[in-house]
ZAMARGU-4260 file (C-alpha; in steps of 0.2 Angstrom, whole numbers, plus 5000, padded with zeros to 4 digits):
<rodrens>
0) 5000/5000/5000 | 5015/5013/5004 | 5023/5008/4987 | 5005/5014/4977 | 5002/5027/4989
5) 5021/5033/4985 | 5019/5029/4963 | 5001/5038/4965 | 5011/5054/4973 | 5024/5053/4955
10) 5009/5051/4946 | 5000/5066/4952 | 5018/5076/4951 | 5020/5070/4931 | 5002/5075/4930
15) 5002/5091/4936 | 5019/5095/4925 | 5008/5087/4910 | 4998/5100/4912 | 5008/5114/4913
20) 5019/5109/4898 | 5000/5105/4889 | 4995/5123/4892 | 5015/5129/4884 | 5011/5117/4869
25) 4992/5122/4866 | 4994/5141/4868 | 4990/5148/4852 | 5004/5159/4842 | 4987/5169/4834
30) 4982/5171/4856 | 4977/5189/4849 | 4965/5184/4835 | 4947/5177/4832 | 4946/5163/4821
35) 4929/5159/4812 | 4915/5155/4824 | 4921/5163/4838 | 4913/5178/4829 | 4896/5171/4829
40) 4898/5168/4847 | 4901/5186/4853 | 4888/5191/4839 | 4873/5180/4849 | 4878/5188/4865
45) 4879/5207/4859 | 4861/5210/4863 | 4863/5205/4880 | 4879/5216/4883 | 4871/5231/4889
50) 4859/5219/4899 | 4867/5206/4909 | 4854/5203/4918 | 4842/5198/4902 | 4854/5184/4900
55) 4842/5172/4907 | 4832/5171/4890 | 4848/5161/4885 | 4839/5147/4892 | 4825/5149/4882
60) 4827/5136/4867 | 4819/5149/4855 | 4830/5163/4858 | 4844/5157/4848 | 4847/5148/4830
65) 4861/5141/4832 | 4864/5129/4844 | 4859/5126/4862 | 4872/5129/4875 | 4867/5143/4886
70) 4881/5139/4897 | 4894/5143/4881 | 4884/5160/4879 | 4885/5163/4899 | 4903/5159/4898
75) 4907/5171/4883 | 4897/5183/4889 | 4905/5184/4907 | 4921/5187/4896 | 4916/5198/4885
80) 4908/5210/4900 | 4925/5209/4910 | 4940/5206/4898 | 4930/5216/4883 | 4934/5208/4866
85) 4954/5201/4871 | 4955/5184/4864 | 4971/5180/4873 | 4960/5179/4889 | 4947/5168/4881
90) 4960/5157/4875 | 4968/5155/4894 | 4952/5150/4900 | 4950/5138/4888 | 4969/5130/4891
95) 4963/5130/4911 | 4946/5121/4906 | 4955/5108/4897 | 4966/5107/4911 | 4956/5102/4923
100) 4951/5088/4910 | 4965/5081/4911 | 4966/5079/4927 | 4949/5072/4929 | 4954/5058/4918
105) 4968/5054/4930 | 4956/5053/4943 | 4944/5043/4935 | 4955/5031/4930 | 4961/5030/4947
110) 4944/5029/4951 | 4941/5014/4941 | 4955/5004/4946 | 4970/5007/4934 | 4987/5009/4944
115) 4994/5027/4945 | 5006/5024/4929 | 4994/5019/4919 | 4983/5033/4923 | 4996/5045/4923
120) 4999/5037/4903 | 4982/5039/4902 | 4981/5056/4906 | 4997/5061/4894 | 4988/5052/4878
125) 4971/5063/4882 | 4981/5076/4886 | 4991/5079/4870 | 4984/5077/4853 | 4987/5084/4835
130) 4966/5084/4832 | 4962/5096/4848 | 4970/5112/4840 | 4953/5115/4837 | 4946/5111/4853
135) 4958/5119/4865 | 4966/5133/4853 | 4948/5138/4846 | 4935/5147/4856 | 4921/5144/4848
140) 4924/5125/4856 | 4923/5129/4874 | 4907/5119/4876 | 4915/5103/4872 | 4928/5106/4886
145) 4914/5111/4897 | 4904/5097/4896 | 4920/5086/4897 | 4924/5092/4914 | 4907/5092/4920
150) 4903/5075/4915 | 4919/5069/4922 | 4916/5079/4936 | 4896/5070/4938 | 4905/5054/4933
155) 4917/5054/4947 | 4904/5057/4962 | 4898/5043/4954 | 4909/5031/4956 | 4913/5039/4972
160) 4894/5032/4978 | 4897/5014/4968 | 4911/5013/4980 | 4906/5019/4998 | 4887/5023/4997
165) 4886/5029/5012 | 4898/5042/5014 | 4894/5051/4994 | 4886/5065/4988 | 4876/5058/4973
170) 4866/5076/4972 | 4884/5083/4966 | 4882/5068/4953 | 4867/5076/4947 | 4873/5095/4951
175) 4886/5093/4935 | 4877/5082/4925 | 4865/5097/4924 | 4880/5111/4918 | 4886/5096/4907
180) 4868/5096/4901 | 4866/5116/4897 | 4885/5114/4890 | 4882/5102/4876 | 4871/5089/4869
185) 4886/5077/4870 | 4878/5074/4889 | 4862/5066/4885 | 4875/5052/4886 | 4877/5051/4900
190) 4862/5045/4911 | 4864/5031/4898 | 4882/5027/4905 | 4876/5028/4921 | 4860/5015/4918
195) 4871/5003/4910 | 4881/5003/4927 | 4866/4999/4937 | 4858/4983/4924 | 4875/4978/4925
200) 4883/4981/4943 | 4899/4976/4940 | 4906/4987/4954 | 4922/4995/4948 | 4938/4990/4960
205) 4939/5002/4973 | 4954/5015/4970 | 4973/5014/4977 | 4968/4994/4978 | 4963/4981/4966
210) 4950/4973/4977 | 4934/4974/4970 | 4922/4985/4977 | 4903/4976/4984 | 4890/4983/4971
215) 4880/4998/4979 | 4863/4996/4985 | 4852/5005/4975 | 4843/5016/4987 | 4829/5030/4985
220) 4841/5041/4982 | 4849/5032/4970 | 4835/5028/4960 | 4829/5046/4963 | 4845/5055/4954
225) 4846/5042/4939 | 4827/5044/4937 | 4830/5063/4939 | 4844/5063/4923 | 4835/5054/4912
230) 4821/5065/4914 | 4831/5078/4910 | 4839/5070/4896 | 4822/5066/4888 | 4816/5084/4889
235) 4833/5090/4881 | 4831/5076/4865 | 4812/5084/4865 | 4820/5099/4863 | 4835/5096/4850
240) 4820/5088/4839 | 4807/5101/4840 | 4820/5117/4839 | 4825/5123/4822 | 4845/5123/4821
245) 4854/5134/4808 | 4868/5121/4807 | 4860/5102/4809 | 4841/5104/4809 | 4836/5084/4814
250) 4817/5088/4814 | 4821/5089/4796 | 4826/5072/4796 | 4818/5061/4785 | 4812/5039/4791
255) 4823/5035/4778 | 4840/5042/4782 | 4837/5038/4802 | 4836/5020/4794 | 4851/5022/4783
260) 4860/5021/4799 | 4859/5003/4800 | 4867/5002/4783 | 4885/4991/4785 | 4894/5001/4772
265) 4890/5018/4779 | 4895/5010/4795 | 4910/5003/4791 | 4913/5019/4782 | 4913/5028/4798
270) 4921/5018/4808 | 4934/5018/4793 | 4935/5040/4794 | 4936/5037/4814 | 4953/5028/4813
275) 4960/5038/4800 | 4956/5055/4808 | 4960/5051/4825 | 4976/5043/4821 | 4980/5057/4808
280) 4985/5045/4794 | 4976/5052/4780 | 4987/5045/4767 | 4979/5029/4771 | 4962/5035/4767
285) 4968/5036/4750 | 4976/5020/4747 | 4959/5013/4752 | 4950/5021/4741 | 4932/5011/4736
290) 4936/4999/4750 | 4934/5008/4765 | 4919/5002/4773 | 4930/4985/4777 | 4944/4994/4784
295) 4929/5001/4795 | 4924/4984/4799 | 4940/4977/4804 | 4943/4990/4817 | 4927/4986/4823
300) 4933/4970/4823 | 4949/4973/4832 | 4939/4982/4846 | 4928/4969/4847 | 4945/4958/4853
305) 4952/4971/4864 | 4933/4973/4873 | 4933/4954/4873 | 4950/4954/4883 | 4950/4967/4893
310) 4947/4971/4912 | 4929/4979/4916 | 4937/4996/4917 | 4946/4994/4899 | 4928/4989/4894
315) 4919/5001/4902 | 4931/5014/4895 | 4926/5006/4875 | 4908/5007/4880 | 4911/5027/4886
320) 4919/5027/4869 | 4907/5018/4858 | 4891/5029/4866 | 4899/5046/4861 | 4904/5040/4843
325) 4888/5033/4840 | 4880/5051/4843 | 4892/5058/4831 | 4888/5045/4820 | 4870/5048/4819
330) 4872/5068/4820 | 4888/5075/4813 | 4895/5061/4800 | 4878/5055/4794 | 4869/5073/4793
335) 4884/5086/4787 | 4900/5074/4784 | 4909/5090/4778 | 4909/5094/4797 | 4915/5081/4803
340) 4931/5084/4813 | 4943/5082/4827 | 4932/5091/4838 | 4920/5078/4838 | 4933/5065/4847
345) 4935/5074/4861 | 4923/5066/4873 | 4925/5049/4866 | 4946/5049/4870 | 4942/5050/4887
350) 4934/5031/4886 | 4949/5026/4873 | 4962/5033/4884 | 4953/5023/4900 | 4953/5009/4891
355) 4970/5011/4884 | 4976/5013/4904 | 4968/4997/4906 | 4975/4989/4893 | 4993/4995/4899
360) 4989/4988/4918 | 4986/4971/4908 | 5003/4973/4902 | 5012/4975/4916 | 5002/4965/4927
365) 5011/4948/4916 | 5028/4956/4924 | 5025/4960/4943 | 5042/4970/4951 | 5051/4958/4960
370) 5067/4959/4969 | 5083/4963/4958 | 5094/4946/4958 | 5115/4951/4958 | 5117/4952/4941
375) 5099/4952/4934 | 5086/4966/4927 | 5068/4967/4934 | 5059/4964/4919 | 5045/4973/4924
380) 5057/4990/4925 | 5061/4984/4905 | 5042/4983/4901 | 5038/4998/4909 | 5053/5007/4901
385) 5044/5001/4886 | 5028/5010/4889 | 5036/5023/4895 | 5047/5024/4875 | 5029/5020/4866
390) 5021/5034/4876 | 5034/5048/4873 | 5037/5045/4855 | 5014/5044/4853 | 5015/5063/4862
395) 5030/5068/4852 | 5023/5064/4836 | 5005/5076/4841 | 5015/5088/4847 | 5022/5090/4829
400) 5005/5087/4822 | 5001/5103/4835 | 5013/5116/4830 | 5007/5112/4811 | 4989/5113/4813
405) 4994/5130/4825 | 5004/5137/4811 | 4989/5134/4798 | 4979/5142/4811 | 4990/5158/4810
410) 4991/5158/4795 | 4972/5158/4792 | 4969/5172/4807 | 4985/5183/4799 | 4973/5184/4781
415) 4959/5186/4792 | 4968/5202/4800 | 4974/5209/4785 | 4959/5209/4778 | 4953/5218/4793
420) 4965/5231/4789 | 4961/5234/4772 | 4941/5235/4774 | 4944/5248/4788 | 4955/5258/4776
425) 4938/5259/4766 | 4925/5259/4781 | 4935/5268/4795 | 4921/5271/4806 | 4901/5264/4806
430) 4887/5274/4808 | 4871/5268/4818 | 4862/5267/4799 | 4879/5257/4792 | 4874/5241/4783
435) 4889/5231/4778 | 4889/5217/4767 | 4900/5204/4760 | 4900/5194/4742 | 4916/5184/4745
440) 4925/5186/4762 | 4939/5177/4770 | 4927/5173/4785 | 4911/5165/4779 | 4900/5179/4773
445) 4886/5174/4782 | 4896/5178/4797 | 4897/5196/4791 | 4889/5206/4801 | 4896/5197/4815
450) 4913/5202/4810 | 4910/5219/4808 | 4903/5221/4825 | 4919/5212/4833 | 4931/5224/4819
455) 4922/5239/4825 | 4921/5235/4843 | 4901/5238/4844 | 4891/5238/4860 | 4875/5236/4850
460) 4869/5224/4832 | 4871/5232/4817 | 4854/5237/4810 | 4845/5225/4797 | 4850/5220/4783
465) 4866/5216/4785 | 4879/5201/4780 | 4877/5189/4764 | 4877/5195/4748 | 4861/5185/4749
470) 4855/5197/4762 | 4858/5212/4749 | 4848/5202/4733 | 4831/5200/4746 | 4834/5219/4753
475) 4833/5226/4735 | 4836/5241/4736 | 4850/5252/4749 | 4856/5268/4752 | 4872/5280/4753
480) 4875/5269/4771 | 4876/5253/4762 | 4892/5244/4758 | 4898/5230/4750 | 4915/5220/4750
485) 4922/5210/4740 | 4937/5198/4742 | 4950/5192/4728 | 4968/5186/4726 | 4971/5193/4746
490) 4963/5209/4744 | 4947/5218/4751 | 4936/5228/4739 | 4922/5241/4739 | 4913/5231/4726
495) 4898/5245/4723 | 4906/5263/4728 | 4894/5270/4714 | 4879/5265/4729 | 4889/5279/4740
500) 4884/5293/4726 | 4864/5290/4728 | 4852/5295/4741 | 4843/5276/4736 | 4848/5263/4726
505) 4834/5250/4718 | 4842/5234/4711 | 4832/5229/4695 | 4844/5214/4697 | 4838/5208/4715
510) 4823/5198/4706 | 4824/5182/4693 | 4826/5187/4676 | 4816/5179/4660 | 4831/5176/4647
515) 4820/5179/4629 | 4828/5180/4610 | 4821/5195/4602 | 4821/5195/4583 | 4821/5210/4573
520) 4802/5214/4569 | 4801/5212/4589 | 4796/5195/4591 | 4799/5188/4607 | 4804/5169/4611
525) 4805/5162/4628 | 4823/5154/4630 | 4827/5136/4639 | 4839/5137/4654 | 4852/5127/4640
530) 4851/5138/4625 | 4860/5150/4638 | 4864/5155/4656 | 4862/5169/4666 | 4873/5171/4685
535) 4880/5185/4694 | 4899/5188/4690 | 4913/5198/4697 | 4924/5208/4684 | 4939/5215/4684
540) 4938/5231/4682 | 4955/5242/4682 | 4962/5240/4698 | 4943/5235/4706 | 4930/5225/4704
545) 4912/5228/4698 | 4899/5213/4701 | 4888/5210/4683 | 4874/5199/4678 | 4882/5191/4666
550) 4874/5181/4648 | 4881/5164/4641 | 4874/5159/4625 | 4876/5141/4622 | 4870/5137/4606
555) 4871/5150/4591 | 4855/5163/4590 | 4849/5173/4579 | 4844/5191/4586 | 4845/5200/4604
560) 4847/5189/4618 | 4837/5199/4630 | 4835/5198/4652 | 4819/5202/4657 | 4816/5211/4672
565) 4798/5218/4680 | 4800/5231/4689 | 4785/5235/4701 | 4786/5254/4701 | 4800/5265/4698
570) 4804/5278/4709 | 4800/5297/4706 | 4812/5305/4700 | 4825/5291/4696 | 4837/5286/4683
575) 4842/5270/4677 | 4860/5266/4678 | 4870/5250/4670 | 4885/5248/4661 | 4889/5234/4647
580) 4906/5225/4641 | 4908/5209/4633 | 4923/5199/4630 | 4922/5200/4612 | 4936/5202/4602
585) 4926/5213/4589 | 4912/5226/4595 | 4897/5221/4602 | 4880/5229/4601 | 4868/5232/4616
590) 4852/5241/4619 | 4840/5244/4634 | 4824/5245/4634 | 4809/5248/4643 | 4788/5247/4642
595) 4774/5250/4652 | 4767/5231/4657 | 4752/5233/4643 | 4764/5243/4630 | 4773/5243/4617
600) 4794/5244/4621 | 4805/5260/4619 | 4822/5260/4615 | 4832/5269/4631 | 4850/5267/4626
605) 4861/5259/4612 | 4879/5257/4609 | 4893/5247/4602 | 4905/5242/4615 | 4922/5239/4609
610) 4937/5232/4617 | 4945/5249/4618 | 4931/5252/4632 | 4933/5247/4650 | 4913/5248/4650
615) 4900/5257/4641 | 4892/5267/4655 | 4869/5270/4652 | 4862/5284/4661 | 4842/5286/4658
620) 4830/5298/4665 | 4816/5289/4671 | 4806/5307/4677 | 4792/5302/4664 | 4789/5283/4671
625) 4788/5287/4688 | 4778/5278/4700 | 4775/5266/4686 | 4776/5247/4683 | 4789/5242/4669
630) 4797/5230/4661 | 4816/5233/4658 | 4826/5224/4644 | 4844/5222/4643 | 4849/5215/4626
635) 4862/5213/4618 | 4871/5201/4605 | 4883/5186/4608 | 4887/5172/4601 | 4896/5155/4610
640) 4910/5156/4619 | 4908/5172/4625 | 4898/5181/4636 | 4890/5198/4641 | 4891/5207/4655
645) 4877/5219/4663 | 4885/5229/4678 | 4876/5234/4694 | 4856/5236/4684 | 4848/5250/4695
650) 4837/5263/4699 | 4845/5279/4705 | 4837/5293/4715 | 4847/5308/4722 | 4837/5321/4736
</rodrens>
């Protein structure tokens, strides 16, 4: 007992210094920087920085889209009401959080029964990995450490009352498997865990001795907190069904893919993208090509044998891991594959790494130290060495994998701050009536107005409509406060400055087009989607850009491909404004034109464009249609390969 009381003592020692070194090795070189959804995050919370105490709506399951984590929105919101919008401190926090995982999965091992070494091994391997740069180095996944620690947290009281009933406190158990709850979904799983311990009492050993422990008696209490969680857990699968979700929306569902689970090549698939990711052999993925799935099944296989022949606390530890990849499984991989990343392991190592404790207490336990004969090694020193080689050279390996996913990371947040830089140079301050929108943006554009209000340090949202380009085409119209950027080759772009030279702007182009061929004596023919195309385009234009609706005849036409567009009623007072190039060698001729819905069409404008021309710029006084319904016609024509371009169609008024 004094020699595992002793090795337990080292282990906490190599533990704690785990730790420490963990938080040199994870701290990010881009500390100062937001990456991606970390934006989003501070964007939900915005509303309720002025009014802390409102924050309780963030239990509300409505009151967000996105997903539902109150607990992550608390925590950013605590942060962003004392340390302001400082990543660095968000980023210590997180390093603290994951932490104080490790070290819970040293004490849960402990807890089940694995010997001080192995659970200190245990704890390096969780510890240290190449896939949790984007768990502990990103903010945006705080949650997933949260509901770590609280699970383990829950777990451990647990045990605690599994070994000595009568001197636990089984309502702590519960206490964090509610913050584990309100942290992530990843915690409806475990009331599952704990059910499975009680059909099947096999009593883990008791800690610091590997004496088992008598199963403990299911009392009120007992019954009482398990019957309490999964009431809970019910409620929040009620909840994750019935709430819409921007990002996995499972109400959306369908029978048919819930049943598509139980497909063997999907599963084998999985479990085949499982292996590889974790164990960041990528190239292997390759090499497998068609034959995947099997892979999948043979490591399904292979944990079959090692559940098969391990101690209960290994198997416990597969079945930890099994629950949590199943959830993924059914969720992330099956729903959005493209989302599918290290992230989602997180939870599930802490099982793998139990297990793996397990395993190397089996190891050792063939070898038991015995006293040195003159002359002779203890083969359990050699063994142990052994691990201790197979160990290091495992974290060595992530800690490479680390730095280059950290580097990546910098890379990314370095574009993300020039970028930065360059739209502030055209937008250095914001208005209360700014709108600011993005057609391509380093950062997703539907992120946008996020961004901005993290860029420009805003205490309040940005007013409506704002973001997505697809946010300007359903607005339909701006004015002078309206913005929109553009991102190409590493560079920002005002992409309409001519909207900051108008009182109001009305985009003819925000609604569908009808694409017709217009022959000479005026006849008008209705085209099919293949005789040619009509998409938005972004031209170079001198040192800019200029975004177009652009033609592409597919097939040769006789006469004036012409875009359609109704307009509902023209502002009094306005002009129409365009501008037409092609990519014609030789010139082109273009026209616009315009009627009332019941009249015959006028001729606005006509022109040659030639290739000496930049564009050919259309200014129309509309003073005589105003208030009007008409129809506008862009024609022009072409003739495969090449193509036509429209730029910015709109209505103009100046007060």
């Amino acid at each position: 007992m004094a020699a595992t009381q002793k090795n337990s003592k080292y282990a906490q020692i190599f533990v704690l210094g785990l730790i420490l070194a963990g938080m040199v090795i994870y701290f990010p070189p881009y500390a100062r920087a937001w990456v991606g959804d970390d934006y989003v995050q501070l964007g939900y919370i915005l509303n309720f920085v002025a009014r802390p105490f409102t924050a309780f709506q963030l239990f509300n399951p409505t009151t967000l889209g996105w997903y539902y984590r109150p607990l992550q929105n608390l925590w950013f919101l605590a942060n962003r009401l004392v340390f302001g919008l400082n990543p660095a401190a968000f980023y210590w926090q997180l390093l603290l959080w994951h932490a104080l995982a490790a070290a819970l999965v040293f004490r849960t091992a402990r807890q089940w029964g694995i010997r001080p070494f192995a659970a200190a091994c245990a704890a390096a391997l969780f510890a240290v990995h190449g896939h949790y740069v984007d768990v502990v180095a990103w903010v945006s996944s705080v949650a997933i450490v949260m509901t770590a620690v609280f699970s383990l947290l829950s777990l451990s009281f647990y045990l605690d009352y599994l070994h000595r009933p009568r001197n636990s406190r089984l309502w702590l158990s519960l206490l964090f498997f509610i913050l584990a709850l309100f942290s992530h979904e990843e915690a409806i799983l475990l009331p599952i865990f704990f059910l499975l311990l009680t059909i099947f009492p096999t009593a883990p050993p008791q800690p610091l001795t590997r004496s088992p422990a008598r199963p403990a008696t299911r009392s009120p209490a007992h019954r009482l907190t398990l019957a309490a969680m999964l009431g809970l857990t019910a409620v929040m699968v009620i909840i994750q069904f019935t709430r819409p979700n921007l990002t996995i929306d499972i109400s959306q569902t369908s029978g048919g893919q819930w049943l598509s689970l139980l497909s063997p090549v999907k599963l084998g698939q999985f479990w085949s993208d499982t292996a590889v990711h974790y164990a960041l052999i990528y190239n292997l993925k390759t090499m497998m090509a068609g034959n995947a799935w099997l892979f999948g099944w043979g490591v399904l296989l292979l944990l079959g044998a090692w559940f098969w022949a391990a101690t209960p606390a290994g198997r416990w530890g597969l079945v930890w891991a099994a629950l949590h990849l199943s959830l993924i499984y059914a969720t992330i991989w099956l729903q959005k594959p493209e989302l599918f990343a290290g992230r989602h392991f997180y939870n599930a190592a802490v099982g793998l790494v139990w297990a793996v404790g397990a395993g190397i207490d089996q190891i050792l336990a063939y070898w038991p130290e015995q006293k040195k004969r003159r002359g002779k090694r203890d083969t359990a020193v050699l063994v142990r060495g052994g691990v201790v080689l197979a160990v290091t050279a495992v974290l060595l390996f992530h800690v490479v994998q680390i730095r280059r996913g950290e580097v990546q990371w910098l890379q990314r947040t370095q574009r993300d701050q020039l970028a930065e830089q360059e739209m502030k140079a055209i937008l250095p301050t914001l208005t209360p009536d700014t709108h600011v929108f993005a057609n391509r943006f380093p950062i997703t554009p539907q992120f946008f107005r996020a961004v901005t209000e993290v860029w420009y340090q805003q205490t309040q949202r940005l007013p409506l409509p704002t973001g997505s380009f697809t946010q300007l085409q359903e607005a339909g119209r701006a004015t002078s406060d309206y913005y929109v950027f553009d991102y190409d080759n590493g560079r920002v772009y005002n992409l309409m400055p001519e909207l900051q030279t108008s009182s109001e702007t009305v985009f003819i182009w925000s609604n569908d087009p009808r694409l017709d061929l217009v022959d000479e004596a005026g006849q008008v023919t209705s085209l099919a989607t293949e005789t040619a195309q009509t998409n938005f385009a972004i031209v170079k234009s001198g040192d800019g850009r200029r975004f177009a609706v652009q033609v592409t005849p597919d097939v040769e036409t006789e006469g004036w491909l012409s875009l359609m567009y109704i307009v509902p009623e023209i502002p009094a007072g306005s002009d129409l404004r365009l501008a037409f190039r092609s990519n014609v060698e030789g010139e082109t001729p273009f026209r616009v034109r315009l009627s009332r819905l019941d009249g015959q069409a006028v001729t606005l404008a006509e022109g040659v464009f030639t290739p000496e021309q930049e564009w050919a710029e259309v200014t129309v006084p509309l003073a005589a249609y105003g208030g009007e319904s008409v129809i506008v016609r862009l024609e022009t024509a072409v003739s495969p390969p090449h193509t036509a371009y429209w730029a910015n169609p709109r209505l103009t008024v100046n007060n």
